[in-house]
N, C-alpha and C positions, 0 to 999 in steps of 0.2 A: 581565588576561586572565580570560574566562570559567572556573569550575573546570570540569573533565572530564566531570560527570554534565550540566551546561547542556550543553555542546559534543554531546554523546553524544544528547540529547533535541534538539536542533537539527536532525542528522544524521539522525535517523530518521527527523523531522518532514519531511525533505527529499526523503527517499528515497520514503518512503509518496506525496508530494503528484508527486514527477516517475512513479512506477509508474503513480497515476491519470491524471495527464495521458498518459502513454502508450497506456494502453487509450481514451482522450476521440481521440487522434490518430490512433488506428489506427479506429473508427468514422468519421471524418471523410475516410477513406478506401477504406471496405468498399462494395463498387458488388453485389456477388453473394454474398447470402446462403448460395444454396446448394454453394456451394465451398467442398468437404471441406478445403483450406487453410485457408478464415477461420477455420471451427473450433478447429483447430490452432493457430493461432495465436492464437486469443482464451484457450483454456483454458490457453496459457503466459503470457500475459499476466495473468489473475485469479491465476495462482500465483504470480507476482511478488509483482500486490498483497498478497494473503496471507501471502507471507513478510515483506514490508515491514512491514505491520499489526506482523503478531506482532512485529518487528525494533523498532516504538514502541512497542506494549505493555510488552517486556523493557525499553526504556530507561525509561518511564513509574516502572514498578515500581521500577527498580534508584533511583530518584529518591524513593522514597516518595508516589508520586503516584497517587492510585486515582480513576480514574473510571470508576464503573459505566455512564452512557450509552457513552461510549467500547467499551466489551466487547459491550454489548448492541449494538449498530448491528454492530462488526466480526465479531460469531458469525452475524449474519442473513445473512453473504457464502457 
């Protein structure tokens, strides 16, 4: 069996890639820009991803795993 930190960087890797595809699906959806809902719903959405992000940063780290591209792409969100 994987140890716990693989499993844990797996999980995030997972979490992060289905949040993105969430906001990909929910554009594949949005017919009206100007509805104060898409709004709403898009800035819960980026905050997902953002918590995800940081949710694979912490596992990245807790791994000993440093990737500066990685930080720099996720701080330009």
């Amino acid at each position: 069996m994987a140890d716990k930190t693989i499993i844990a960087l797996r999980e995030a890797a997972a979490a992060y890639a289905e949040a993105v595809r969430t906001t990909q699906r929910f554009f594949d959806r949005v017919e009206d820009t100007d509805d104060p809902s898409v709004l709403v719903e898009y800035a819960t959405l980026v905050e997902r991803e953002k918590e995800a992000a940081e949710a694979r940063r912490d596992a990245l780290e807790a791994a000993g795993i440093e990737v500066p591209s990685i930080e720099e792409t996720d701080t330009d969100n």
